[in-house]
C-alpha positions as CSV (number, residue, x, y, z in Angstrom):
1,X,-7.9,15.9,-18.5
2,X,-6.0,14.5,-15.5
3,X,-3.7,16.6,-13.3
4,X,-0.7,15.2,-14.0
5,X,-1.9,16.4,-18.0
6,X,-2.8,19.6,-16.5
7,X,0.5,20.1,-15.0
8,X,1.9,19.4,-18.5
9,X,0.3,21.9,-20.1
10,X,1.3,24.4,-17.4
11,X,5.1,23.6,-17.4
12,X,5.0,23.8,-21.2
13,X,3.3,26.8,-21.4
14,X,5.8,28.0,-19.2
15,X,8.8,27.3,-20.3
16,X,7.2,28.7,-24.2
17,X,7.0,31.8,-22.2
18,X,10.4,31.6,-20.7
19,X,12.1,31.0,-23.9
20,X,10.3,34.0,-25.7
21,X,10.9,36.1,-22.7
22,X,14.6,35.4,-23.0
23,X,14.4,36.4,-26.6
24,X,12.2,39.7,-25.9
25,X,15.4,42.5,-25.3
26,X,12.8,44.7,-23.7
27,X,11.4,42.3,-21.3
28,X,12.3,42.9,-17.4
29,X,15.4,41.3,-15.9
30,X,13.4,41.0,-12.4
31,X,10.2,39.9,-14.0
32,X,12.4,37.0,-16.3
33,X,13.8,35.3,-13.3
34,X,10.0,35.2,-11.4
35,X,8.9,33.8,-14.6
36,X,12.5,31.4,-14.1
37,X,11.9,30.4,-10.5
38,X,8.0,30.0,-11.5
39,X,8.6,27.1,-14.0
40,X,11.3,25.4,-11.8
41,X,8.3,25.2,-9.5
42,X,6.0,24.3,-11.2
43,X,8.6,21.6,-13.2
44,X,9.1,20.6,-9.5
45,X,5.4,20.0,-8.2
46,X,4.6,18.0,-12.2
47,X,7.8,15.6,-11.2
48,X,6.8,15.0,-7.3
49,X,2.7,14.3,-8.4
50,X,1.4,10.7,-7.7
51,X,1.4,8.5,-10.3
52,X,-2.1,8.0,-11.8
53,X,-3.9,4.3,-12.3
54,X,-6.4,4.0,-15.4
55,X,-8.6,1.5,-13.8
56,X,-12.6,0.3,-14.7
57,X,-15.3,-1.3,-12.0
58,X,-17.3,-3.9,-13.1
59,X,-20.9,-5.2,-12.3
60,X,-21.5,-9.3,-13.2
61,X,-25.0,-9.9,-11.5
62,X,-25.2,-13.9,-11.9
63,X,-28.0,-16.6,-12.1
64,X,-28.1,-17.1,-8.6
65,X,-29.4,-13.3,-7.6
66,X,-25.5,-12.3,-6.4
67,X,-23.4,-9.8,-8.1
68,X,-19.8,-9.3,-8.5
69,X,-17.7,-6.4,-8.4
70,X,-14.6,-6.4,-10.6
71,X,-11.7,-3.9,-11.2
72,X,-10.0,-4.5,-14.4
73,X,-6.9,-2.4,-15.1
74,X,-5.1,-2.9,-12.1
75,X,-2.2,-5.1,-13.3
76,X,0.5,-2.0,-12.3
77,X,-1.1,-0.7,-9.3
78,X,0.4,-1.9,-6.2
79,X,-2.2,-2.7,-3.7
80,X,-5.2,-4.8,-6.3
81,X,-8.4,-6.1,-4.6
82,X,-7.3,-10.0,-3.7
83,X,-10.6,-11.4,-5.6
84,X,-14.3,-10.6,-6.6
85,X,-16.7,-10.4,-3.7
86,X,-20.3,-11.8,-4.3
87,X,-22.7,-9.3,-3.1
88,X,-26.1,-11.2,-2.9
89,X,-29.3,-9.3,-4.0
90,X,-32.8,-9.9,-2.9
91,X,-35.6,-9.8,-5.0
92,X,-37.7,-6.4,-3.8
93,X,-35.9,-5.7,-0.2
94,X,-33.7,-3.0,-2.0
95,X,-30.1,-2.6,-3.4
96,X,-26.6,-2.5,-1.4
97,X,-25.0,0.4,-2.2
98,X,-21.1,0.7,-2.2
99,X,-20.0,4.6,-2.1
100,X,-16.0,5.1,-2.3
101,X,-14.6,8.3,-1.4
């Protein structure tokens, strides 16, 4: 699940509990408005969340012992790679490693 899906669940879940609250005579006036100002909050963090990209990275290794890196998915994001980058390989010297974070 993603956390703008788990902040879905959690406002839904919510307001179910509001709405039964609302219909429970014997539930607490105090406690009904924390549950209340607990779902607009929530409702409030689930509308101001970044919006999420659904993107894949690629390895091509070609003929000539370089390898490209692509990103496919990336049509709506706003800031896409400008191109593939040819990362040449070596034989036995070792690997390049690219670590994102």
């Amino acid at each position: 699940m993603t956390l703008k899906t788990n902040f879905t669940v959690a406002v839904d879940a919510l307001r179910d509990a509001f709405k039964s609250a609302l219909d429970d005579p014997n539930f607490s006036d105090n406690t009904l408005s924390e549950v209340w100002r607990h779902y607009l909050g929530m409702q409030s963090i689930l509308k101001n969340l970044p919006k999420e990209y659904n993107y894949t990275l690629t390895k091509n290794e070609n003929g000539d012992g370089s390898v490209n890196f692509n990103f496919t998915g990336l049509d709506e994001y706003p800031y896409p790679a400008a191109d593939t980058v040819p990362i040449p390989i070596f034989g036995n010297m070792g690997e390049d490693v690219i670590t994102f974070s």
